[in-house]
C-alpha positions in Angstrom: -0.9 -33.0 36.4 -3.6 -31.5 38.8 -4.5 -28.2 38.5 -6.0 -27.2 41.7 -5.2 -24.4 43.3 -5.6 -25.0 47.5 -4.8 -21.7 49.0 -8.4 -22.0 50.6 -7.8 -25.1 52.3 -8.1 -24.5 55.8 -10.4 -26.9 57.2 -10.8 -30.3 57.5 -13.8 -32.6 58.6 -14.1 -36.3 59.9 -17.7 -37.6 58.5 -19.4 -40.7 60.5 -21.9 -42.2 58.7 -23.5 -45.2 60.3 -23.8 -46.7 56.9 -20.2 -47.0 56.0 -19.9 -44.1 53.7 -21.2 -40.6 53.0 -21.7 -38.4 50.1 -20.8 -41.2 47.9 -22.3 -41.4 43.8 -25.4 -43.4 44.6 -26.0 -41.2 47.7 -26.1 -38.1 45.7 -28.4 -39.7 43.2 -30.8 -40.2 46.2 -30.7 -36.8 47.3 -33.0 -34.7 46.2 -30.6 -31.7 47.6 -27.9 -32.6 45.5 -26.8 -31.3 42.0 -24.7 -33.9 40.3 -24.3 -33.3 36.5 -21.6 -32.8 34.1 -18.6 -33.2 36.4 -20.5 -30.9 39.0 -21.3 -31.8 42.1 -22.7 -29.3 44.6 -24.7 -30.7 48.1 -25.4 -29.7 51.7 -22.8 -30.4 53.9 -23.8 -31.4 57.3 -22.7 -30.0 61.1 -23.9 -30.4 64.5 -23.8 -27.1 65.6 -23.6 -23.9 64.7 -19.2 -24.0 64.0 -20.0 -24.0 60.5 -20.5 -20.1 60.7 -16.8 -20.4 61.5 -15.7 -21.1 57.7 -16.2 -18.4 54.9 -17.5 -18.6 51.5 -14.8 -20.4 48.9 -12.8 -22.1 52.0 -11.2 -25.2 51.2 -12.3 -28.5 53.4 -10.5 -31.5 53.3 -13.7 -34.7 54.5 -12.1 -38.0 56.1 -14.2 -40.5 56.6 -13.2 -44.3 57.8 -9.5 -42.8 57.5 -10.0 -42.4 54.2 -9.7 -38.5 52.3 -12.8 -39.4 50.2 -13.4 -35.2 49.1 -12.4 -32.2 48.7 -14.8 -29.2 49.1 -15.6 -25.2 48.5 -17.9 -23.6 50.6 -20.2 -21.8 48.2 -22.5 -20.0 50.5 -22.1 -17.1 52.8 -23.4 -18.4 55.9 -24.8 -21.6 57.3 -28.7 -22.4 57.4 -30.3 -24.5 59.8 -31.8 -27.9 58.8 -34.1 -31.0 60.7 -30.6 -32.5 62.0 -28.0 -29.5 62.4 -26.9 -27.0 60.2 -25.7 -26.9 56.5 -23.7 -25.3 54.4 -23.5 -25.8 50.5 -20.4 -26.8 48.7 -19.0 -27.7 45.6 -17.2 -31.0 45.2 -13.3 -30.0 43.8 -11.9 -33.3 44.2 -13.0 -37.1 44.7 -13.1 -40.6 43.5 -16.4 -41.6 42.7 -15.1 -44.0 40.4 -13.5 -46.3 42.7 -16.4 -48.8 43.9 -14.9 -49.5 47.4 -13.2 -46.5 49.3 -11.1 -48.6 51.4 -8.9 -49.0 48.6 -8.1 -45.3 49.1 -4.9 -44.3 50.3 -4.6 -43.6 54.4 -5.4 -40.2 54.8 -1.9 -39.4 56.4 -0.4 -40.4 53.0 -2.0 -37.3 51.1 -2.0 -35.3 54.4 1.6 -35.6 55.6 0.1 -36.1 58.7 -1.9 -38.0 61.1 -5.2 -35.7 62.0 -6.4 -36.4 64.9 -10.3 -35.6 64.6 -12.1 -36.2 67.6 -16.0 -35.2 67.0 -17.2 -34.4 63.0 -17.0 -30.8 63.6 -14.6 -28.7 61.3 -11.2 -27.9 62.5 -8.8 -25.4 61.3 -5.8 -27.8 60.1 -3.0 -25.5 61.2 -4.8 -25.7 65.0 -4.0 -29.5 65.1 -1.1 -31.1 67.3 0.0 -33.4 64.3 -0.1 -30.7 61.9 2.7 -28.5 63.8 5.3 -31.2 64.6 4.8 -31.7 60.5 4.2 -28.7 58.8 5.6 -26.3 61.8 9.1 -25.8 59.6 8.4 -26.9 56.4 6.1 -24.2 54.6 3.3 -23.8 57.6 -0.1 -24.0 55.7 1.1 -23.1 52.3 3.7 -25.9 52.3 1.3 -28.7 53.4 -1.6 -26.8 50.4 1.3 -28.0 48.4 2.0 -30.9 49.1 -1.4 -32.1 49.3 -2.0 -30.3 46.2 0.5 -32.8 44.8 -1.1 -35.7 45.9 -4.6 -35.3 44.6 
């Protein structure tokens, strides 16, 4: 039974990594910005412009990459600071699977969604704002239906 609690989950974030994959277990090792240690992760999450002043301290992000929901994420600082390549803002790591070795085994992201997102750069995007999101969510429950029902997914 999860226990997360997702009424903070407002965002969500397509991440392209020419690599294949992002923010994955050996990544993190790499990083010397990264904590990883007992079950805790916390590392810089990435943005091209300044949007990430957008999203408030303990919001909720939901990061897709390949199609794939590979994290969920809580913004832990109070406003973004600006890196070599973009801006940053820290965040915590509430849910992933670091433990499967190849994340195409995941589940399509519309499975724990409800909905196909359509995410057109790898900014952040309010997920109430998207098309797919209202033809789903629009009568059952709004944004605290789908936090449910991706809450019960996870």
């Amino acid at each position: 039974m999860n226990h997360l609690v997702l009424s903070k989950l407002k965002w969500i974030k397509a991440v392209r990594d020419p690599n294949g994959w992002a923010y994955t277990r050996d990544r993190f090792q790499d990083s010397p910005h990264t904590i990883d240690h007992n079950y805790v992760t916390i590392f810089p999450l990435d943005f091209a412009t300044n949007k990430a002043e957008m999203i408030e301290a303990a919001d909720q992000i939901a990061l897709v990459q390949n199609g794939k929901l590979t994290h969920l994420v809580e913004i832990l600082d109070c406003e973004p600071y600006e890196g070599k390549q973009g801006f940053h803002r820290l965040c915590r790591v509430l849910w992933w699977r670091p433990d499967i070795a190849d994340w195409t085994a995941l589940p399509p992201q519309q499975d724990l969604l409800g909905f196909e997102p359509a995410l057109p750069d790898d900014e952040a995007h309010q997920i109430d704002t998207l098309s797919g999101f209202a033809a789903r969510w629009g009568e059952n429950g709004r944004l605290a239906g789908f936090q449910s029902f991706f809450a019960e997914r996870l």
